[in-house]
C-alpha positions in Angstrom: -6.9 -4.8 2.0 -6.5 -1.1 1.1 -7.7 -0.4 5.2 -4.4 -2.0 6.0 -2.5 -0.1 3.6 -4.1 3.0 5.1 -2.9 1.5 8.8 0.6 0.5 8.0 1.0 4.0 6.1 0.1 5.5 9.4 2.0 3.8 11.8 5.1 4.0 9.5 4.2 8.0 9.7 3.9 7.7 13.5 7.2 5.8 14.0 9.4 8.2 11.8 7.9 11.3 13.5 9.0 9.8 17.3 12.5 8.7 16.0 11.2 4.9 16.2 13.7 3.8 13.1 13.1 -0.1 12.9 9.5 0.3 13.4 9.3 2.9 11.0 11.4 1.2 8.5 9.3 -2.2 8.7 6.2 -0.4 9.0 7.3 1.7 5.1 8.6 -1.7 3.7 4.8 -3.3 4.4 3.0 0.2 3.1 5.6 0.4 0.3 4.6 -3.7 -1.0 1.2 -3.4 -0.1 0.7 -0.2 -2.4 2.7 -1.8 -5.4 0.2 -4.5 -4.9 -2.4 -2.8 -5.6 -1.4 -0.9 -7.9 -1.0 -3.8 -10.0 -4.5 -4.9 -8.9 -5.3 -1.5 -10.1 -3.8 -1.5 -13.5 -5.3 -5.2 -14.1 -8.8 -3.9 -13.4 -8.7 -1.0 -15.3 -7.4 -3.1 -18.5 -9.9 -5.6 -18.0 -12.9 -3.1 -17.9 -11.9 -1.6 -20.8 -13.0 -4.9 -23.5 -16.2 -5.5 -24.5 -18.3 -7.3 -22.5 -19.7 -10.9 -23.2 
């Protein structure tokens, strides 16, 4: 999942640096959820590690 955060990312830099506005803007709007995903993901993992182990 964090390759196609990596992809959209790209593409949306792509599109904004040819002019392309709807691509770019759809292209940010599925990098932009996709990295507040994991994030959360992130932050749930990191939490979870930190207990003691059973």
């Amino acid at each position: 999942m964090l390759y196609y955060t990596i992809v959209f990312l790209v593409i949306a830099l792509i599109a904004a640096a040819l002019g392309f506005g709807g691509v770019a803007g759809e292209a940010a709007w599925i990098a932009k959820i996709l990295f507040v995903v994991f994030l959360i993901l992130f932050i749930f993992s990191a939490i979870r590690g930190k207990g003691p182990r059973v």
